[in-house]
C-alpha positions as MATLAB code, in Angstrom:
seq = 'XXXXXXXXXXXXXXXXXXXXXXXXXXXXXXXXXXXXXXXXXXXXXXXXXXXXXXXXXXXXXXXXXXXXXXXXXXXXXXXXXXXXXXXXXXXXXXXXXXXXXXXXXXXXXX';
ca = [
     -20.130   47.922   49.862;
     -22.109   44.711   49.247;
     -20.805   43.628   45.993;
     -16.848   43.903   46.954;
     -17.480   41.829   49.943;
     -19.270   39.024   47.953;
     -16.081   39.459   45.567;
     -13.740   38.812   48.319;
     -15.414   35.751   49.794;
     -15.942   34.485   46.216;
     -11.823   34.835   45.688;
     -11.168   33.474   48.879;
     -13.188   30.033   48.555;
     -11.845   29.557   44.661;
      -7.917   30.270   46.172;
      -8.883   27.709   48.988;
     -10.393   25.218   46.544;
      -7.717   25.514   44.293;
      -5.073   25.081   46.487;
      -6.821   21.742   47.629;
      -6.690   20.498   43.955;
      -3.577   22.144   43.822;
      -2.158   19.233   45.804;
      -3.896   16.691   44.450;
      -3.071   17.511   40.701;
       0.674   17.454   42.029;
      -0.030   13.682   42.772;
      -1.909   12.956   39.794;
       0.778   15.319   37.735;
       3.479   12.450   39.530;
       1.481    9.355   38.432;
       1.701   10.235   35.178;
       4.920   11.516   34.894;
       6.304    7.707   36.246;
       3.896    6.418   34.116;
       5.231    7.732   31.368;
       8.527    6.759   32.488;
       8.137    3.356   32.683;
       6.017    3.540   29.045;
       9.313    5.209   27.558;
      11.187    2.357   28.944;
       8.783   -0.181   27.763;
       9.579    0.955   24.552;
      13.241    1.611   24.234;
      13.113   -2.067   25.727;
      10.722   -3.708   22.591;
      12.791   -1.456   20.295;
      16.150   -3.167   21.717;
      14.259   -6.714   21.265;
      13.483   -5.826   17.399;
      17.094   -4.738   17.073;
      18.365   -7.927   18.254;
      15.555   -9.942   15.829;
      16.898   -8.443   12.772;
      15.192   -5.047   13.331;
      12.248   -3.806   11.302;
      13.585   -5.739    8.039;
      13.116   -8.815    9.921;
       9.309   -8.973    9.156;
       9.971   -8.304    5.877;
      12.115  -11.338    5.164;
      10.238  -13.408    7.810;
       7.589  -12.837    4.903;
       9.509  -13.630    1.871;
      10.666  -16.750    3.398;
       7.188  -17.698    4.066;
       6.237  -17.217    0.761;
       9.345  -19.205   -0.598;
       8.393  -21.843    1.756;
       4.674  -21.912    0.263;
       5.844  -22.026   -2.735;
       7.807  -25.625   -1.958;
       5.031  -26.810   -0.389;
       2.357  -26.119   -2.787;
       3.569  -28.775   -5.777;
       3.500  -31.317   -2.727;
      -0.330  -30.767   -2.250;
      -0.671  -31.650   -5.989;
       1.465  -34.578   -5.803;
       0.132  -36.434   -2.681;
      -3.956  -36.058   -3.704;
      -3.185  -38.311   -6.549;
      -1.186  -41.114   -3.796;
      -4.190  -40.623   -1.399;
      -7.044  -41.185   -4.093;
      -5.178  -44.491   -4.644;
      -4.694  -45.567   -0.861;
      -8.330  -44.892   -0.553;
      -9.204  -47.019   -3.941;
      -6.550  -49.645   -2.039;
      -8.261  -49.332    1.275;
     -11.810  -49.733   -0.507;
     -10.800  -52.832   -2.499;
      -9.665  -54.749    0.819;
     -12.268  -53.775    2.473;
     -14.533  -55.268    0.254;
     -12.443  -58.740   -0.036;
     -12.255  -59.206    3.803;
     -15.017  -61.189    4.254;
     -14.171  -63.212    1.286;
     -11.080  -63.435    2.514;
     -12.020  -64.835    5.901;
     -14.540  -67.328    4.335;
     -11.299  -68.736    2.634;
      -9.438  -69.225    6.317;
     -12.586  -70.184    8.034;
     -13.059  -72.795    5.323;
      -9.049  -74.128    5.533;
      -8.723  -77.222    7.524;
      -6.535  -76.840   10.435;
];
């Protein structure tokens, strides 16, 4: 007669446990139901957004432009290392004729 009773009061505190997490999961169950709501939204929202962009071939020619747009630029690297060589052979040369050059004025009646 023992091992029945044991059985019962076993069944009894699992039912009574599990309909306290029974509740609980039901909130939890909620949570993530809203959650996944407002995720869903989130994204029918950023898909909306890439839509209006130019959708998902707008990265695509966001990149060729890019590279179009290197591809002016680069020639203009090569061109204006020559111009700054010289500006900094310019800026060398009067830099080493200013004090000759203020000898001269300092040396000019007034």
């Amino acid at each position: 007669m023992k091992p029945p009773l044991c059985f019962c009061y076993l069944v009894l505190c699992l039912t009574s446990l599990s309909c306290e997490r029974h509740a609980e999961l039901k909130r939890e169950v909620a949570a993530l139901d809203a959650k996944l709501k407002q995720d869903e939204a989130a994204i029918r929202q950023h898909e909306k957004d890439i839509a209006e962009l130019g959708g998902r071939e707008g990265l695509t020619r966001l990149l060729e432009q890019t590279q179009i747009k290197e591809g002016q630029l680069r020639p203009l690297e090569f061109i204006n290392a020559p111009r700054e060589r010289k500006l900094s052979a310019i800026e060398t040369e009067f830099a080493r004729l200013k004090p000759a050059a203020e000898a001269f004025k300092a040396a000019q009646p007034k």
